[in-house]
VOLUM-468160 format. One record per residue (C-alpha): x, y, z negated. Coordinates in steps of 0.02 Angstrom, whole numbers, always signed. Each point is the difference from the previous one (the first is absolute). Last residue first. Layout:
[node [X,Y,Z]]
...
END
This chain:
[node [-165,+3,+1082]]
[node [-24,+190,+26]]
[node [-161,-73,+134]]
[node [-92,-101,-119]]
[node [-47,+175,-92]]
[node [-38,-66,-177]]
[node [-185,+58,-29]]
[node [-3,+146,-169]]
[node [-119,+97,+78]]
[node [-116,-116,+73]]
[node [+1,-122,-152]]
[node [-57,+155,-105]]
[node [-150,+46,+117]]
[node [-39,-192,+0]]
[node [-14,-24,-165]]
[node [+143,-7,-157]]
[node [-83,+56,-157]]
[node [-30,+180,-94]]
[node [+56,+124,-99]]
[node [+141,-81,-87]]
[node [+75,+117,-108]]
[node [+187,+41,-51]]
[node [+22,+115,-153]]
[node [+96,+169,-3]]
[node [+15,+99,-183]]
[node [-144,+151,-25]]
[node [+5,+151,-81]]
[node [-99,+137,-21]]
[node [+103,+112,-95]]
[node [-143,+20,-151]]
[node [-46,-172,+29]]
[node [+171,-58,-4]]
[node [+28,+83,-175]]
[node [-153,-54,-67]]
[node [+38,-183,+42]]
[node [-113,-86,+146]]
[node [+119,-40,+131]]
[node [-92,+16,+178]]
[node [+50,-147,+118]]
[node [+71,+41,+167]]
[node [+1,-96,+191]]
[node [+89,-99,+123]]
[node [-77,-111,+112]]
[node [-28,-174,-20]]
[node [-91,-129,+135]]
[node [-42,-161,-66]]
[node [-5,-142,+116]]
[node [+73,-135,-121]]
[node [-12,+67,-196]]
[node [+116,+122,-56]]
[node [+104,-105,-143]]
[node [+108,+91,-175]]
[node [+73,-174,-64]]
[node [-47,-114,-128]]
[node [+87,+12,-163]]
[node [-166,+32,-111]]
[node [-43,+148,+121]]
[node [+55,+88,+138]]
[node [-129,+117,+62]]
[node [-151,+24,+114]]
[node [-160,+123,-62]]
[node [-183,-48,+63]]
[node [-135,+70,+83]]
[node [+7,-121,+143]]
[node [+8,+121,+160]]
[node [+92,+124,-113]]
[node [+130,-121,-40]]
[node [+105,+104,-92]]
[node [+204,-64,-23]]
[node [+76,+50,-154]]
[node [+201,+2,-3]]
[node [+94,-90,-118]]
[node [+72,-127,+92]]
[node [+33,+114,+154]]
[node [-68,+90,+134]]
[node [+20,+145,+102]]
[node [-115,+45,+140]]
[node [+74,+127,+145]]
[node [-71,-61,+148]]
[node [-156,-90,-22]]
[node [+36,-197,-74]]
[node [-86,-122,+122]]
[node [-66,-163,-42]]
[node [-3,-160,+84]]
[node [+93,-106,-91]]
[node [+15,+28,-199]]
[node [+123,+114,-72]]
[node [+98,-70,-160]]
[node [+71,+145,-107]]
[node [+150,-79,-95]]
[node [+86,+158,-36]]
[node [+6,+109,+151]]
[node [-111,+54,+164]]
[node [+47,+172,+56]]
[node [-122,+73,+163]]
[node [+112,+141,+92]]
[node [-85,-47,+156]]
[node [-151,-155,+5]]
[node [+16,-176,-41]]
[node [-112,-87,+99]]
[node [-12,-186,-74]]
[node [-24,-122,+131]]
[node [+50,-157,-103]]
[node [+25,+11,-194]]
[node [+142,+131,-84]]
[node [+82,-47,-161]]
[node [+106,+109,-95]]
[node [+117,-106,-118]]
[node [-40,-70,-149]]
[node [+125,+6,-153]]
[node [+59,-194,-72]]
[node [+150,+26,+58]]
[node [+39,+166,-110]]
[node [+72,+86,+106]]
[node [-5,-28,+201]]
[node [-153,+129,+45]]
[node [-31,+106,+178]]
[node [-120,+129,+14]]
[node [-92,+9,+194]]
[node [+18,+176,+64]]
[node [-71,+59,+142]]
[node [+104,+160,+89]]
[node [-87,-57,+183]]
[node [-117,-124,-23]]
[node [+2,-167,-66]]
[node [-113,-111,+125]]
[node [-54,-178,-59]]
[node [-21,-101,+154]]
[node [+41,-175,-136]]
[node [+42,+31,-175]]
[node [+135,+92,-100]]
[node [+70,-83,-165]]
[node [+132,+123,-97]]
[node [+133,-78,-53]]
[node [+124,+160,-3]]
[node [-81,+157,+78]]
[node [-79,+12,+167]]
[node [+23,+192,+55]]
[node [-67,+91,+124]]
[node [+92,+156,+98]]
[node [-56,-51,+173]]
[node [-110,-157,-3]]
[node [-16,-173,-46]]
[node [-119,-70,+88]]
[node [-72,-180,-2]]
[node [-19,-132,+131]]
[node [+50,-132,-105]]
[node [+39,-24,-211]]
[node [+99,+123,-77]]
[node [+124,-92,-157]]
[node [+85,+111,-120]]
[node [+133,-75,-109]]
[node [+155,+97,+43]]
[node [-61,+173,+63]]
[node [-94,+77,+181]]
[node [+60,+170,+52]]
[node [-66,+122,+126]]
[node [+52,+123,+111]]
[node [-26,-48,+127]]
[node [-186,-93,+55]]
[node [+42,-202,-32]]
[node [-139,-98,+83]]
[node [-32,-173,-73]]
[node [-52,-102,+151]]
[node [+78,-177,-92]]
[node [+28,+27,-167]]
[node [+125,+97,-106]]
[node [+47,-109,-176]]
[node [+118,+103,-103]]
[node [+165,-85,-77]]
[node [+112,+124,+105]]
[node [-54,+184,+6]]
[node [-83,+77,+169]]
[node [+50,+157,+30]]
[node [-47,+160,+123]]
[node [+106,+113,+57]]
[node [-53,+64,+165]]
[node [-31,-159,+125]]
[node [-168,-101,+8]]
[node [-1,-154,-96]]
[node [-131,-98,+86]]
[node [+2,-203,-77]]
[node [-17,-124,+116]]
[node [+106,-131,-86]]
[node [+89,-52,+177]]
[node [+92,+152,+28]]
[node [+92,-43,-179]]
[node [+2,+64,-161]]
[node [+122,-28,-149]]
[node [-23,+98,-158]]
[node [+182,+78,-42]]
[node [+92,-104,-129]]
[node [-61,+21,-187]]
[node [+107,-92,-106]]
[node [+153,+89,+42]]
[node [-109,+136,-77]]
[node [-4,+179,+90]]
[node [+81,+125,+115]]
[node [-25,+45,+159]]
[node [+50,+131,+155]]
[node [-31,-19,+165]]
[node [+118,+61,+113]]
[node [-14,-137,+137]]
[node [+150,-106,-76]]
[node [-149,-40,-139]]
[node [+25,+38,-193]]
[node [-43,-136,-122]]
[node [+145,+52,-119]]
[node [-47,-99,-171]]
[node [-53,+20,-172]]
[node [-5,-158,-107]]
[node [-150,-116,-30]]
[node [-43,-54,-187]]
[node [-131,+123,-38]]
[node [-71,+31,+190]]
[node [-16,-185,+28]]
[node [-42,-35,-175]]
[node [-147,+119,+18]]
[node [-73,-84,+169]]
[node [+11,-184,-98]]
[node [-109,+91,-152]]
[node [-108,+54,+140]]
[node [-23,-163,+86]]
[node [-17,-88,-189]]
[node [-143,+128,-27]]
[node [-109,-79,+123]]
[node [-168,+119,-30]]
[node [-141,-62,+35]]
[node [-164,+84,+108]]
[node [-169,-96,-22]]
[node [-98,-59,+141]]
[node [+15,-181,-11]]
[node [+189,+42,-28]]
[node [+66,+150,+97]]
[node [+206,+40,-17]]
[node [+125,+115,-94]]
[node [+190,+25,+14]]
[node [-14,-117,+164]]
[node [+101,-167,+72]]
[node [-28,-90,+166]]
[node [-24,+190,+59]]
[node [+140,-11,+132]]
[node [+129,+127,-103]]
[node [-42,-68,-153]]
[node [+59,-160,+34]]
[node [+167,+98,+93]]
[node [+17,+65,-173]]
[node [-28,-142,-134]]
[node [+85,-108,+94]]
[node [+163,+87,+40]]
[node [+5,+89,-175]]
[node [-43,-160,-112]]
[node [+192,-96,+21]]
[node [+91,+170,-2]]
[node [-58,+36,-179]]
[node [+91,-90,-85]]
[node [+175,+69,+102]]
[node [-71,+182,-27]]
[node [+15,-32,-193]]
[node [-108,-18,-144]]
[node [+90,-28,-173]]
[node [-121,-131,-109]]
[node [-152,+80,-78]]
[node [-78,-73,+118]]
[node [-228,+51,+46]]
[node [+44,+54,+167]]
[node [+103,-127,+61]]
[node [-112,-127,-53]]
[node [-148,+63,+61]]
[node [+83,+7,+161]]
[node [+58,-162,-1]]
[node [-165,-80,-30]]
[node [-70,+121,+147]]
[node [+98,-68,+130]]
[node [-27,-189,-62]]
[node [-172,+27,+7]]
[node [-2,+86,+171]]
END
């Protein structure tokens, strides 16, 4: 992928006039390599999540340089986007569920074998969901977002999405994650595997996370990312503000806390059922 990425950079970083016709070369490649996983927006080294910001500076030439284009199916289905960005091939033989009732799947996104597709949904360039995991009705994978192994995203989920600048993290989820209703994940939050967000919990890069099991406060900090720790379950919650005027209106602004860690209670609840797959 050297050679792939050299040209990439290079693109990306000319002051020279960009056309369609330069970028034709890098579009077939970079796409259907995305589309099997041999290439990702963001990937694990000895345990520590990187960023490949030449995949997502080759994603934004494909939508900068690419030219708008009638897509549209002779069943009645109606599309428009980039010439660069054909419509994500699947087969029978990828084993991928995509049940019927408007549901999509956007090219340049990695969807692994077992993946369940719940409609409707929609999965973005750059995102990459790993086997046996649920995607379900009304959830949202945004762009390069990095989804692990029997994670399930439940109904009205939404995993953020970022493509600008490069360099930006996207939202990483670990293996078996439970991501619970109407839960919001954005900016760069990275979820380790195992735990379980309650229904509801909202979190971003500048939210505080309280560990009440630990006695301790989780934040981003000094550029690393906003992490819950593996096996911690979070459930929504408030924070009391302390100014005069919010103590005379007794307010409070919502905070996520983890109240306790994964046992066997919690692994009962949130057990994939074999028998959907």
């Amino acid at each position: 992928m050297t050679e792939l990425k050299n040209k990439i950079e290079q693109l990306y970083e000319s002051n020279a006039s960009i056309t369609e016709f330069d970028i034709e070369p890098i579009q077939h490649e970079l796409i259907s390599n995305l589309n099997i996983g041999k290439i990702r927006a963001a990937e694990k080294h000895n345990g520590i999540w990187k960023v490949n910001e030449w995949v997502k500076k080759g994603i934004l030439l494909m939508f900068k340089y690419g030219k708008l284009k009638d897509w549209s199916m002779e069943n009645g289905f109606t599309y428009f986007d980039k010439n660069t960005l054909p419509v994500h091939p699947f087969t029978l033989e990828d084993s991928v569920r995509i049940v019927p009732g408007g549901s999509s799947v956007r090219t340049g996104s990695f969807i692994a074998k077992g993946v369940i597709c719940m409609p409707p949904m929609y999965i973005n360039i750059g995102a990459y969901i790993d086997e046996n995991t649920m995607i379900d009705s009304h959830a949202l994978v945004g762009t390069c977002a990095q989804i692990g192994k029997g994670v399930h995203l439940s109904a009205a989920s939404q995993i953020g999405g970022v493509l600008e600048p490069p360099g930006a993290r996207p939202v990483i989820v670990e293996d078996d994650v439970m991501i619970g209703g109407n839960c919001g994940v954005y900016e760069g939050v990275l979820i380790r595997k195992r735990a379980v967000l309650g229904s509801g919990v909202i979190i971003n890069s500048s939210t505080r996370v309280y560990d009440i099991v630990n006695e301790k406060i989780l934040r981003a900090d000094n550029g690393l990312p906003l992490e819950i720790p593996e096996s911690a379950v979070v459930i929504p919650g408030a924070r009391s503000i302390h100014t005069e005027f919010a103590k005379e209106n007794g307010l409070s602004v919502s905070t996520a806390i983890i109240v306790k860690y994964r046992d066997e209670k919690t692994d009962a609840r949130t057990a994939i059922e074999q028998a959907l797959r």
